[in-house]
Chimera marker file (.cmm) of the C-alpha trace (Angstrom):
<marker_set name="trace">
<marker id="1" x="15.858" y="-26.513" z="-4.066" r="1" g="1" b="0" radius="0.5"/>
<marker id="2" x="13.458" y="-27.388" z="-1.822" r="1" g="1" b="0" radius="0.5"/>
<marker id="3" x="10.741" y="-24.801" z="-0.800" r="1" g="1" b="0" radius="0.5"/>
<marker id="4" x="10.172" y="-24.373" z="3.266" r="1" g="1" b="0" radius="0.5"/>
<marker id="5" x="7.250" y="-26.108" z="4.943" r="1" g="1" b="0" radius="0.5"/>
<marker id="6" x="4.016" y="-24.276" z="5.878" r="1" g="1" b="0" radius="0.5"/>
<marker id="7" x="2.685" y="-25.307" z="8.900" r="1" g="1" b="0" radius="0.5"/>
<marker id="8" x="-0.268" y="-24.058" z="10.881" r="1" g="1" b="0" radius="0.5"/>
<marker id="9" x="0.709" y="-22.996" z="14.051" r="1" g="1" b="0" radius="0.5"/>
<marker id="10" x="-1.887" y="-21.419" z="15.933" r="1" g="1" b="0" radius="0.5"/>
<marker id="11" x="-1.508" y="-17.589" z="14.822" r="1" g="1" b="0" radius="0.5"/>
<marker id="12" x="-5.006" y="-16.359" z="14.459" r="1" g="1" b="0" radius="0.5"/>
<marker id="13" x="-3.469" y="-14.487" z="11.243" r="1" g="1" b="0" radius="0.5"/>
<marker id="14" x="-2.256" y="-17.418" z="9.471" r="1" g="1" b="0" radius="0.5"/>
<marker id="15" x="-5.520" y="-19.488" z="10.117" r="1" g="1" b="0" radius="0.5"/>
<marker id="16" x="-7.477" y="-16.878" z="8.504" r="1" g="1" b="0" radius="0.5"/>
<marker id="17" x="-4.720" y="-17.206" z="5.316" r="1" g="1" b="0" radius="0.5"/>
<marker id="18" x="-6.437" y="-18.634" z="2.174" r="1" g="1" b="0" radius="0.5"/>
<marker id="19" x="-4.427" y="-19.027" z="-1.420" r="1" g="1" b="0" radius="0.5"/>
<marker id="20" x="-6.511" y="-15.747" z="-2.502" r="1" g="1" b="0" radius="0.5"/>
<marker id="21" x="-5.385" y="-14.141" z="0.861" r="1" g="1" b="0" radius="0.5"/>
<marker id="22" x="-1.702" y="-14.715" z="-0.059" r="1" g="1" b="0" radius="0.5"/>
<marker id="23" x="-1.547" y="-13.720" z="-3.432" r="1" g="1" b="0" radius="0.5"/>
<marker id="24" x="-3.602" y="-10.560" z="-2.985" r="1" g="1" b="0" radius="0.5"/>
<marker id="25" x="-1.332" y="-9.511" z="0.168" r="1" g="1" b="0" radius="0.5"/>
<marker id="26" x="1.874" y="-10.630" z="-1.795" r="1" g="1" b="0" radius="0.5"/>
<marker id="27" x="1.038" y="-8.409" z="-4.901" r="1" g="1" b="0" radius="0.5"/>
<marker id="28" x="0.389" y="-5.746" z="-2.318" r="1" g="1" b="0" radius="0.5"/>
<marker id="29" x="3.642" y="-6.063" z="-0.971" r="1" g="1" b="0" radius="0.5"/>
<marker id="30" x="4.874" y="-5.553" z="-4.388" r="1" g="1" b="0" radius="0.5"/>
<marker id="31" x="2.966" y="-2.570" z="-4.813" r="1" g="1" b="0" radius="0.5"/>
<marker id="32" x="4.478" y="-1.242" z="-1.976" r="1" g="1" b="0" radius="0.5"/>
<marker id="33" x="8.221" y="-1.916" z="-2.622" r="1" g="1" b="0" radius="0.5"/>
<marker id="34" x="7.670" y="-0.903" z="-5.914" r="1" g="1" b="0" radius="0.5"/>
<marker id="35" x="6.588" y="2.785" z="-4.931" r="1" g="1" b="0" radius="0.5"/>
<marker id="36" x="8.911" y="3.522" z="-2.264" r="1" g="1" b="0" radius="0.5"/>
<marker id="37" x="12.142" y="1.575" z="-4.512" r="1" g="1" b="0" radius="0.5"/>
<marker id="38" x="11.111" y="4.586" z="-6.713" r="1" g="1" b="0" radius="0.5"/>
<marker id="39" x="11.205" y="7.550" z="-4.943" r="1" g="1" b="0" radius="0.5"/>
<marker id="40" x="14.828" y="7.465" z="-5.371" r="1" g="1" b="0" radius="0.5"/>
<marker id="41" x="14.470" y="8.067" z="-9.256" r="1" g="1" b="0" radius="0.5"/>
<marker id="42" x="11.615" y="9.713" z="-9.553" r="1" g="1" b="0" radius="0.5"/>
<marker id="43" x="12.701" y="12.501" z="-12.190" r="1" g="1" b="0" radius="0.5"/>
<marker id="44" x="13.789" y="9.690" z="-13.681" r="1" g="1" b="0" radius="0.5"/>
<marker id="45" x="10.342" y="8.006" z="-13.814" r="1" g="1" b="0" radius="0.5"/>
<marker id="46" x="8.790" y="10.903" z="-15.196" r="1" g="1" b="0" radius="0.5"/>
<marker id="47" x="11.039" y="11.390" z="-17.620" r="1" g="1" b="0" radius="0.5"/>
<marker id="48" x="10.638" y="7.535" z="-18.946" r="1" g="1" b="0" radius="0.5"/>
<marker id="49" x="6.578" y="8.854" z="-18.555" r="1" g="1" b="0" radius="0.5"/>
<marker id="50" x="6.989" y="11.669" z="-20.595" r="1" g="1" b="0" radius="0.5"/>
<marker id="51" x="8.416" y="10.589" z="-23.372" r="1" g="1" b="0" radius="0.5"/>
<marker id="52" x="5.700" y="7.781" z="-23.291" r="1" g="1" b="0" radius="0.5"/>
<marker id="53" x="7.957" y="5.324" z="-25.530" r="1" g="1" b="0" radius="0.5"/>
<marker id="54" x="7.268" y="1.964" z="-24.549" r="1" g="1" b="0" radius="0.5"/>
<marker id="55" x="5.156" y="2.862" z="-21.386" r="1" g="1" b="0" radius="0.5"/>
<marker id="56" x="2.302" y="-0.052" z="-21.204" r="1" g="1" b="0" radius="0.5"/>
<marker id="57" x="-0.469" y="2.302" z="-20.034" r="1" g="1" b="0" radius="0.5"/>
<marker id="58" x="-0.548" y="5.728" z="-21.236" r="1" g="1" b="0" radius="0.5"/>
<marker id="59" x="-2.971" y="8.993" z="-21.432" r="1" g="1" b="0" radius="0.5"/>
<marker id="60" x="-3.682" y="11.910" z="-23.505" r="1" g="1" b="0" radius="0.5"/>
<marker id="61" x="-3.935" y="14.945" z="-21.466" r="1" g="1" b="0" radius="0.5"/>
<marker id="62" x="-3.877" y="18.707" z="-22.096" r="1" g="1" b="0" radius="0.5"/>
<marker id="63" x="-1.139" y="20.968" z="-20.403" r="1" g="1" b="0" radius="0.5"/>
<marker id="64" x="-1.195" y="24.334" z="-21.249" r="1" g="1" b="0" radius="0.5"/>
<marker id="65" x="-3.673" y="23.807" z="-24.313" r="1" g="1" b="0" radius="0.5"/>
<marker id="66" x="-1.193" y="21.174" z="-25.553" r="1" g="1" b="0" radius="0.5"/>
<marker id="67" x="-2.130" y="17.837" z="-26.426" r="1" g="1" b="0" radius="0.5"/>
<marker id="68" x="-0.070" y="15.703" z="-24.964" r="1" g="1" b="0" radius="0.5"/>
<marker id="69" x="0.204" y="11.646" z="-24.628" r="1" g="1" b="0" radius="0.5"/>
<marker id="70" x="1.772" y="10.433" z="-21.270" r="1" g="1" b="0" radius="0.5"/>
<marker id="71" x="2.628" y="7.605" z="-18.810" r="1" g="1" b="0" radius="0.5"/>
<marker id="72" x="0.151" y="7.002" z="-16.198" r="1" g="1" b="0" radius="0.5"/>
<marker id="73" x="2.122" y="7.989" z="-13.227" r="1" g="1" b="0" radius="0.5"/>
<marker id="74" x="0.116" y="6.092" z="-10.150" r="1" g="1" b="0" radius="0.5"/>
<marker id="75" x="-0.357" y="2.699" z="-12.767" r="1" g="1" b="0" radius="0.5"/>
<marker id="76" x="1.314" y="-0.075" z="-10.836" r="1" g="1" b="0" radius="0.5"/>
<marker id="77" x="2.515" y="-1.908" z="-14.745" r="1" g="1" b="0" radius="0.5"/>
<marker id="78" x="4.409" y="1.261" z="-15.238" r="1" g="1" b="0" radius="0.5"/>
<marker id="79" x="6.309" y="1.256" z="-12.102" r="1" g="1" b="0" radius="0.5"/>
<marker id="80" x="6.929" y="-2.172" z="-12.684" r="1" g="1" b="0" radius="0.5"/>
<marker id="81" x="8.104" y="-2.175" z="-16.410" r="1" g="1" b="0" radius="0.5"/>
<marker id="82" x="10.540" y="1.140" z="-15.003" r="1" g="1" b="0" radius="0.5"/>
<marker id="83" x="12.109" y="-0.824" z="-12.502" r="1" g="1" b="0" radius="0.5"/>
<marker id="84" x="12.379" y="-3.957" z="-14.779" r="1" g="1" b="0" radius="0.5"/>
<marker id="85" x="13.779" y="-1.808" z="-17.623" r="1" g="1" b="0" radius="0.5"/>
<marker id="86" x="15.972" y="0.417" z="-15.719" r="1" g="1" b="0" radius="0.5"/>
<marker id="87" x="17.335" y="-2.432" z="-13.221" r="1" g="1" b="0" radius="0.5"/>
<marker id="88" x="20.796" y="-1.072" z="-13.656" r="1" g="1" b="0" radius="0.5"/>
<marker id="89" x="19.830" y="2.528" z="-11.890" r="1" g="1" b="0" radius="0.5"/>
<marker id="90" x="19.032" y="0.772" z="-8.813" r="1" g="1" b="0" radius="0.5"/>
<marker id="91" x="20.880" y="-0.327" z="-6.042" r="1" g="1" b="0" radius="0.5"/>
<marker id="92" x="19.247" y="-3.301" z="-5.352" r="1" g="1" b="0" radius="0.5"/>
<marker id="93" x="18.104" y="-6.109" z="-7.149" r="1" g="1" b="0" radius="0.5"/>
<marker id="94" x="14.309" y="-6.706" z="-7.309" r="1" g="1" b="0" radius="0.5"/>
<marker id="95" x="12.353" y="-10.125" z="-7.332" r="1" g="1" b="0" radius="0.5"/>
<marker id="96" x="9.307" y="-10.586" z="-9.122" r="1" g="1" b="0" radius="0.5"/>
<marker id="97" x="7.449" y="-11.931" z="-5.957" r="1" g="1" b="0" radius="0.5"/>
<marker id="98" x="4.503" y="-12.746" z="-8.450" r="1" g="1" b="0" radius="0.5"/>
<marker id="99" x="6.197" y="-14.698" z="-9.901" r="1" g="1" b="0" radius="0.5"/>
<marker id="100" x="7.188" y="-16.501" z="-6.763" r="1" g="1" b="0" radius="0.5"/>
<marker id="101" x="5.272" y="-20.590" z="-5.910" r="1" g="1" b="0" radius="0.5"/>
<marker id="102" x="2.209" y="-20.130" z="-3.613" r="1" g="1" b="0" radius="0.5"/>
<marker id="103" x="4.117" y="-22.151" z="-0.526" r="1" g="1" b="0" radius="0.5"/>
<marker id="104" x="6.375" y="-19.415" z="-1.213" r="1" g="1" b="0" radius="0.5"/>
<marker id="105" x="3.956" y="-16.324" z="-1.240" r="1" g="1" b="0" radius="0.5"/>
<marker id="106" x="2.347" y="-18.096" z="2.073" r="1" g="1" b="0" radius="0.5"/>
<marker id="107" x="5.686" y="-18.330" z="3.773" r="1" g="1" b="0" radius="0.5"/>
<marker id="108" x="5.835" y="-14.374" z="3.338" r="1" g="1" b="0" radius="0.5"/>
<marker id="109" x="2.452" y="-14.138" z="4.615" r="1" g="1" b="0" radius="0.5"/>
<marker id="110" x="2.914" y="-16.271" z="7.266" r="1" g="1" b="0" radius="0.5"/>
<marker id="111" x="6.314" y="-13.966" z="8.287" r="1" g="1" b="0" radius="0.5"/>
<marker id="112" x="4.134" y="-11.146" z="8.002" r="1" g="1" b="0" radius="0.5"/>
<marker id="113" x="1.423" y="-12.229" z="10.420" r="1" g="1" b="0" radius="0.5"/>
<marker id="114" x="3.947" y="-13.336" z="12.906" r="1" g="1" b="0" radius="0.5"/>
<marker id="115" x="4.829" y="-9.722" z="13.083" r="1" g="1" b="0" radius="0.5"/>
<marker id="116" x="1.408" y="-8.345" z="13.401" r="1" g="1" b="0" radius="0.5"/>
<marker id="117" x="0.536" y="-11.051" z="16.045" r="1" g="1" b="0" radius="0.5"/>
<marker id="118" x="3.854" y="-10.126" z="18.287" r="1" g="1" b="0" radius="0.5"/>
<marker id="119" x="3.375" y="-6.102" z="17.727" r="1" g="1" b="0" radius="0.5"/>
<marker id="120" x="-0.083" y="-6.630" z="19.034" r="1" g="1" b="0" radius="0.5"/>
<marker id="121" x="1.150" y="-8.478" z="21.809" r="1" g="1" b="0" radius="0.5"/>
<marker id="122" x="3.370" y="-5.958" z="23.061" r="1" g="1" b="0" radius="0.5"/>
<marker id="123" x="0.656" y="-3.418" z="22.196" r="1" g="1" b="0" radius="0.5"/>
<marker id="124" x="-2.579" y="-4.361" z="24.062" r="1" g="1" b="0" radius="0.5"/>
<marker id="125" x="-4.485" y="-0.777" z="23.290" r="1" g="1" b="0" radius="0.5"/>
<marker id="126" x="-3.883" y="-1.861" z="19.663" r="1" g="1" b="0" radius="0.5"/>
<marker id="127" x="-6.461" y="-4.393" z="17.873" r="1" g="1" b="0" radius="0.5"/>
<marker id="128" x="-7.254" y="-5.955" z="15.123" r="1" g="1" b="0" radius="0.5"/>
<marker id="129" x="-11.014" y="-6.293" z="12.998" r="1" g="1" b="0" radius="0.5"/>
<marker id="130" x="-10.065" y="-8.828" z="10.114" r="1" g="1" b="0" radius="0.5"/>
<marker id="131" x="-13.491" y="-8.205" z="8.544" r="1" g="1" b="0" radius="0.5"/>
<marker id="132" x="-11.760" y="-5.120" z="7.695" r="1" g="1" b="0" radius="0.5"/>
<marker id="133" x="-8.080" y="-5.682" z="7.675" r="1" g="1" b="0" radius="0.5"/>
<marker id="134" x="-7.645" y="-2.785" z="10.067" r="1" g="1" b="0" radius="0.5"/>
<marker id="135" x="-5.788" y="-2.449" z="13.008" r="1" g="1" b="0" radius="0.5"/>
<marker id="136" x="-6.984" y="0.501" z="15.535" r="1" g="1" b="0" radius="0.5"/>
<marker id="137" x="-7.112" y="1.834" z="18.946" r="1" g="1" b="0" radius="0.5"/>
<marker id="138" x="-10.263" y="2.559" z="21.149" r="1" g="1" b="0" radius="0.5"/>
<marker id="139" x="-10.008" y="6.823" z="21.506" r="1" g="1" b="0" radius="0.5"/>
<marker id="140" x="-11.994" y="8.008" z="24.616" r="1" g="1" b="0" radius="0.5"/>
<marker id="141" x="-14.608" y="10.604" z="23.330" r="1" g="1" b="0" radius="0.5"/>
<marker id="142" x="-13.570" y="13.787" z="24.969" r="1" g="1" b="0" radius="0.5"/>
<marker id="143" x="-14.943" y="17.490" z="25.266" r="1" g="1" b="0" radius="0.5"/>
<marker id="144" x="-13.028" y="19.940" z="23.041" r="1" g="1" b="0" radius="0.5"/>
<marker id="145" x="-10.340" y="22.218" z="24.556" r="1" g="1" b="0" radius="0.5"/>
<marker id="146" x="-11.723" y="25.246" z="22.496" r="1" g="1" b="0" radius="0.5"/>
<marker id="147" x="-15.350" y="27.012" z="21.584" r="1" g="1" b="0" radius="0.5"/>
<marker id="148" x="-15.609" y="26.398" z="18.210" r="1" g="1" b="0" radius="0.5"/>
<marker id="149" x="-17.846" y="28.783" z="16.283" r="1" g="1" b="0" radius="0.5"/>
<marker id="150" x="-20.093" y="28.724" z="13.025" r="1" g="1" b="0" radius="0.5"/>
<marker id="151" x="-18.744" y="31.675" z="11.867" r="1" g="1" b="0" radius="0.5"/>
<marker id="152" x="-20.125" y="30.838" z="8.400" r="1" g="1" b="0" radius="0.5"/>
<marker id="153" x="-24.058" y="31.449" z="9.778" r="1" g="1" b="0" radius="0.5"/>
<marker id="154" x="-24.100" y="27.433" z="10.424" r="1" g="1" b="0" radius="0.5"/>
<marker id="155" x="-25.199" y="25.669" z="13.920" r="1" g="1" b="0" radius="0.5"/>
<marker id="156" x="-22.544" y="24.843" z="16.270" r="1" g="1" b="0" radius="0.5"/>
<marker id="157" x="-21.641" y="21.514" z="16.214" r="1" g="1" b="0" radius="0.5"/>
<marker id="158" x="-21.968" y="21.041" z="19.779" r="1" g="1" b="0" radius="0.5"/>
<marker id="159" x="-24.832" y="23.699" z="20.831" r="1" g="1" b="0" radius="0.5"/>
<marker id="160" x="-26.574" y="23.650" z="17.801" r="1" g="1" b="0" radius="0.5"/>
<marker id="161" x="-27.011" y="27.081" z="18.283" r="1" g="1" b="0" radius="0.5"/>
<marker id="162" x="-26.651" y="29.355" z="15.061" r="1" g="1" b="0" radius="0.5"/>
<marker id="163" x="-24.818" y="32.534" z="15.525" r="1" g="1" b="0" radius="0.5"/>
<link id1="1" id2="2" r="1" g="1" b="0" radius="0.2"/>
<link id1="2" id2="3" r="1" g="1" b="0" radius="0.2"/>
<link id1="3" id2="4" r="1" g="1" b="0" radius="0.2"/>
<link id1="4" id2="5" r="1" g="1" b="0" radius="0.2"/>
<link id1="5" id2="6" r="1" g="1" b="0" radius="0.2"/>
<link id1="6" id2="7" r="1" g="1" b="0" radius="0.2"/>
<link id1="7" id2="8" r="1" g="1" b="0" radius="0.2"/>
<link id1="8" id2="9" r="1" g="1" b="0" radius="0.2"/>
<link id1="9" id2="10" r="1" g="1" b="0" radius="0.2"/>
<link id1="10" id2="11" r="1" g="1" b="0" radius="0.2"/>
<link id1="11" id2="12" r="1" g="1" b="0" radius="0.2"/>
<link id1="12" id2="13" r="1" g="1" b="0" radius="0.2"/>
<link id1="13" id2="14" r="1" g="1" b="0" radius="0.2"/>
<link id1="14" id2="15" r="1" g="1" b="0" radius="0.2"/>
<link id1="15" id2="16" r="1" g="1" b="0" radius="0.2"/>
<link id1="16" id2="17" r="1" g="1" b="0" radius="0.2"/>
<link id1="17" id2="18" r="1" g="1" b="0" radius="0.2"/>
<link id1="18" id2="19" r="1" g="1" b="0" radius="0.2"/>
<link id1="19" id2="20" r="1" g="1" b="0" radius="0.2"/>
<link id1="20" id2="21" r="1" g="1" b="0" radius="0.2"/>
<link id1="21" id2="22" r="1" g="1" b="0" radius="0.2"/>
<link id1="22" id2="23" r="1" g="1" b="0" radius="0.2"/>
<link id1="23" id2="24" r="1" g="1" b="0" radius="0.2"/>
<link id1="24" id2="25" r="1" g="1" b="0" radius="0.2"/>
<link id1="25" id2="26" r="1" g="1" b="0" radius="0.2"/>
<link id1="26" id2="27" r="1" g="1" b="0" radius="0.2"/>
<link id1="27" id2="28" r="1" g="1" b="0" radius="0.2"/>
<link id1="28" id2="29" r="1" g="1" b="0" radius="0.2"/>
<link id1="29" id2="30" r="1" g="1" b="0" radius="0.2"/>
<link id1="30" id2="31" r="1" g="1" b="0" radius="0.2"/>
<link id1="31" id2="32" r="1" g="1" b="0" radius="0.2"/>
<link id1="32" id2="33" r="1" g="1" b="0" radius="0.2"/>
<link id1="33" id2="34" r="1" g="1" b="0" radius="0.2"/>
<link id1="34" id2="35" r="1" g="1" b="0" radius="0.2"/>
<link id1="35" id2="36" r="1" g="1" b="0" radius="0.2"/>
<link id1="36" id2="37" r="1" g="1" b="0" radius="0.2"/>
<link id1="37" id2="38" r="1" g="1" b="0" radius="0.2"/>
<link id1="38" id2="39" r="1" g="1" b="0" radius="0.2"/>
<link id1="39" id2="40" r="1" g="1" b="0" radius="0.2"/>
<link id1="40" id2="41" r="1" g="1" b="0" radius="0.2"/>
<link id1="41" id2="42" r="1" g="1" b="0" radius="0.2"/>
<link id1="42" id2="43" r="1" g="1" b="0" radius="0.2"/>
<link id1="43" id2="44" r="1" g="1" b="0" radius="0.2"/>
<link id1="44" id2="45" r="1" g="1" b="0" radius="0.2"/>
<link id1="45" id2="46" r="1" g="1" b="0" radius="0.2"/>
<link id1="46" id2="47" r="1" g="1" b="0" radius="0.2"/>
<link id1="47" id2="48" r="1" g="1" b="0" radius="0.2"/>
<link id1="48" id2="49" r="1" g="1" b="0" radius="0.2"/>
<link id1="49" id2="50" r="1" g="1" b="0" radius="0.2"/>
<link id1="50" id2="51" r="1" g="1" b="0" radius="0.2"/>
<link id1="51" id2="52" r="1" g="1" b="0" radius="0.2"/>
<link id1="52" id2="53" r="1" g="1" b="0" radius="0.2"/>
<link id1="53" id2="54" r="1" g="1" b="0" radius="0.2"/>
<link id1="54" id2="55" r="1" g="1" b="0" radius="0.2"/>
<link id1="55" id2="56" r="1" g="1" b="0" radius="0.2"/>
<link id1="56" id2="57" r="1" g="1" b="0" radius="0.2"/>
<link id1="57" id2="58" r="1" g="1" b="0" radius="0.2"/>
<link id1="58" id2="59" r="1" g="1" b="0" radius="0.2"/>
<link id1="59" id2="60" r="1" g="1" b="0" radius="0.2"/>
<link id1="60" id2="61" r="1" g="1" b="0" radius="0.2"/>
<link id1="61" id2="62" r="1" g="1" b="0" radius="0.2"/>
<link id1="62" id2="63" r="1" g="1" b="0" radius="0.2"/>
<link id1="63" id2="64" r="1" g="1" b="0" radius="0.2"/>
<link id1="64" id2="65" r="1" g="1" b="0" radius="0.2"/>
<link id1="65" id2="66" r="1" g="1" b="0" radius="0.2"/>
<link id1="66" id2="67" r="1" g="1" b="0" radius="0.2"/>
<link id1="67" id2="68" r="1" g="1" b="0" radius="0.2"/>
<link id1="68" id2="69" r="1" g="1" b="0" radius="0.2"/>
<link id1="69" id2="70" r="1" g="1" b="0" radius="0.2"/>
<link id1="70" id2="71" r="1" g="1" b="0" radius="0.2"/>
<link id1="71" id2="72" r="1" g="1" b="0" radius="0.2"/>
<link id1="72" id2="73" r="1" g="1" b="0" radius="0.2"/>
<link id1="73" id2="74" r="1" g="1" b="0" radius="0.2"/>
<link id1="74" id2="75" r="1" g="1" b="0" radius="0.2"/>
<link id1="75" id2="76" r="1" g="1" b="0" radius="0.2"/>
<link id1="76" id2="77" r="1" g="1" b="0" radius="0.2"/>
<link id1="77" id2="78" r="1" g="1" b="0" radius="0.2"/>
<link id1="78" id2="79" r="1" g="1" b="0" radius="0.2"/>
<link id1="79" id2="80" r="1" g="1" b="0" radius="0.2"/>
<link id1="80" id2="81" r="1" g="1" b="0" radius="0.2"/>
<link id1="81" id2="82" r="1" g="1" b="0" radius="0.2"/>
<link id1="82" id2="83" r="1" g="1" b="0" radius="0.2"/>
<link id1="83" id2="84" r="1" g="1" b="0" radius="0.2"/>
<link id1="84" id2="85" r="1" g="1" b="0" radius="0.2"/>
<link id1="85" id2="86" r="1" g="1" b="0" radius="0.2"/>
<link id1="86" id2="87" r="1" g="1" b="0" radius="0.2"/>
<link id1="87" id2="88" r="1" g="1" b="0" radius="0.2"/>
<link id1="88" id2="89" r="1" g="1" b="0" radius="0.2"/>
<link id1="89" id2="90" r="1" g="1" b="0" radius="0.2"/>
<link id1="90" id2="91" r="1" g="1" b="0" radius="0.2"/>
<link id1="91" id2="92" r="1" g="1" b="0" radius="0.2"/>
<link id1="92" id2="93" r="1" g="1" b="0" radius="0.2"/>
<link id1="93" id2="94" r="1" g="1" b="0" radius="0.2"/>
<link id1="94" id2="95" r="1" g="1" b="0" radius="0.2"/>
<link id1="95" id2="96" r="1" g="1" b="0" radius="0.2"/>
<link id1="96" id2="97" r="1" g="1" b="0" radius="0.2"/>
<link id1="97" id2="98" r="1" g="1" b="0" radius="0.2"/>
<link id1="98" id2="99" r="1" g="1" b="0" radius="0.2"/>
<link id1="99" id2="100" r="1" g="1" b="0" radius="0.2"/>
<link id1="100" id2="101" r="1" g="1" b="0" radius="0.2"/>
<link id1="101" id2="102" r="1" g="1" b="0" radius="0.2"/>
<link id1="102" id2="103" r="1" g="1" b="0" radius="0.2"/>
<link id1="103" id2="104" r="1" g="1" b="0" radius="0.2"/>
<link id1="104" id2="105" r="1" g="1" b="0" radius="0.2"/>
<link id1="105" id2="106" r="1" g="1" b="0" radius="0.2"/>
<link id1="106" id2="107" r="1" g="1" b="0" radius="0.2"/>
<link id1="107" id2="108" r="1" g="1" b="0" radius="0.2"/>
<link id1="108" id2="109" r="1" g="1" b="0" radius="0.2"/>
<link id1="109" id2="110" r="1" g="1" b="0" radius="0.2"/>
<link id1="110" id2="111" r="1" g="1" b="0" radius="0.2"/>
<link id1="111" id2="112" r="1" g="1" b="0" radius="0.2"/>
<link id1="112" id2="113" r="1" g="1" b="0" radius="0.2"/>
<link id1="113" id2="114" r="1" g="1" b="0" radius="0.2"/>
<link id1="114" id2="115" r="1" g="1" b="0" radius="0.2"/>
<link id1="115" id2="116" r="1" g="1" b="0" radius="0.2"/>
<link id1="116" id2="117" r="1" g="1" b="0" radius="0.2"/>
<link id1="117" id2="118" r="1" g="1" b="0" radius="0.2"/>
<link id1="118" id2="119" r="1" g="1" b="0" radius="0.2"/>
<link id1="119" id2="120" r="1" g="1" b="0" radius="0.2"/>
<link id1="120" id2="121" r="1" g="1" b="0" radius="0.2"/>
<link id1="121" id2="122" r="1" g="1" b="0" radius="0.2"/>
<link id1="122" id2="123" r="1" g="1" b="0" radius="0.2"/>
<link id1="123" id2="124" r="1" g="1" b="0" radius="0.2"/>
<link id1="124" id2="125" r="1" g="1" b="0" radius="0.2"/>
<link id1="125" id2="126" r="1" g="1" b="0" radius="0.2"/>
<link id1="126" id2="127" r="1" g="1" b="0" radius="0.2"/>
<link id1="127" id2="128" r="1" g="1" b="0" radius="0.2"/>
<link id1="128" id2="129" r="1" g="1" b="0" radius="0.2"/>
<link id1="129" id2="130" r="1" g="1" b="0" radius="0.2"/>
<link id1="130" id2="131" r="1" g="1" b="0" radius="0.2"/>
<link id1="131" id2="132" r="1" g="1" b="0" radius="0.2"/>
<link id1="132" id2="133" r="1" g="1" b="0" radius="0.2"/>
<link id1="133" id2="134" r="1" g="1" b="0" radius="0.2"/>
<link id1="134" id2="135" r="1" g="1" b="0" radius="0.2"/>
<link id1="135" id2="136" r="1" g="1" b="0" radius="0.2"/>
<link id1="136" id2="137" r="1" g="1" b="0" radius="0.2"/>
<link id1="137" id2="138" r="1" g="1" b="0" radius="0.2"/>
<link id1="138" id2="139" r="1" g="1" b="0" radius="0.2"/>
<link id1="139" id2="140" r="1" g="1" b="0" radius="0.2"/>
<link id1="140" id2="141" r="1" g="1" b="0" radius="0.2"/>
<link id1="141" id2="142" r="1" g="1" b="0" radius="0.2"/>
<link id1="142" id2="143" r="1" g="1" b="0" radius="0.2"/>
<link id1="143" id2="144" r="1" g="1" b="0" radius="0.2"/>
<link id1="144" id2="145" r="1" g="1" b="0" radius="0.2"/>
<link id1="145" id2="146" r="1" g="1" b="0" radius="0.2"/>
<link id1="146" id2="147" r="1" g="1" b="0" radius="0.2"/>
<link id1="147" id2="148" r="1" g="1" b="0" radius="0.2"/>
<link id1="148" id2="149" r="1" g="1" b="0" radius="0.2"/>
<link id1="149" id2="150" r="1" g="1" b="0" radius="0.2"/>
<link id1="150" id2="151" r="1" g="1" b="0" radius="0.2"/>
<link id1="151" id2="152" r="1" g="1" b="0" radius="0.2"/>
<link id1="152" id2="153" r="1" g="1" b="0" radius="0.2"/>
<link id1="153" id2="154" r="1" g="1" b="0" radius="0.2"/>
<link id1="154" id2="155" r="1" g="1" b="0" radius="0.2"/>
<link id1="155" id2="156" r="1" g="1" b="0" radius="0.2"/>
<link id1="156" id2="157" r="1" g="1" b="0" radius="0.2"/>
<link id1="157" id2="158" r="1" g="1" b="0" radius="0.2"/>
<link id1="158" id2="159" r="1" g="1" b="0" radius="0.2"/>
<link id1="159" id2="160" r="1" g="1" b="0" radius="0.2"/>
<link id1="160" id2="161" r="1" g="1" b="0" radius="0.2"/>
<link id1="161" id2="162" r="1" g="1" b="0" radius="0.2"/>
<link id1="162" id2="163" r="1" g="1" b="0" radius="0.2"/>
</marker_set>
């Protein structure tokens, strides 16, 4: 099978897309999927967690004044070994996009940027700063609709007076 061709085309996105770039945004993606593909069997998760059997990164926490040796819940190899081990109690099928060539993890990106190129297109208050990786909108400062005061004994935050 023969993988697609990446081209450079232009996209401001894409020609700021190194190897690193694509394999950091590609396990992100992962990281992503892998969270909300959960939420559907969550009891389930922390169950598996629980019981700590075969969970690859585990801690020893006290609950009541019990010891007691757990799954890390937010630990993306746990949600990853659940999903692997429990394929069958999901609907879908997932692919280990790690595992996937670089053209291939590129291509993704490459998708990916075409999206965030066309949605700022057709949003021109939105904007990107890549040194960041943010996207954000310009908010007019504006006065406040209502008198705040410091009714701790603080200054105002707009008088500076104390009350």
């Amino acid at each position: 099978m023969e993988e697609p061709a990446v081209a450079s085309d232009g996209c401001d996105f894409c020609g700021r897309l190194t190897d690193a770039e694509a394999e950091r945004r590609v396990a992100g993606y992962r990281h992503a999927i892998d969270i909300e593909v959960l939420r559907a069997r969550s009891n389930l998760y922390a169950d598996w967690l629980a019981a700590a059997d075969g969970v690859p990164n585990v801690e020893d926490v006290t609950i009541a004044g019990v010891e007691k040796r757990r799954g890390v819940s937010a630990d993306p190899l746990n949600r990853r070994r659940f999903i692997e081990l429990h394929a069958d109690k999901f609907d879908t099928v997932g692919v280990n996009m790690i595992a996937l060539p670089l053209r291939l993890k590129r291509k993704l990106c490459i998708e990916w940027n075409h999206l965030y190129r066309d949605w700022l297109a057709a949003c021109p208050e939105a904007h990107y700063d890549a040194g960041k990786r943010e996207f954000y909108h310009e908010v007019a400062d504006s006065e406040p609709d209502v008198q705040v005061s410091a009714w701790w004994g603080a200054a105002h935050p707009l008088t500076g007076v104390v009350r």
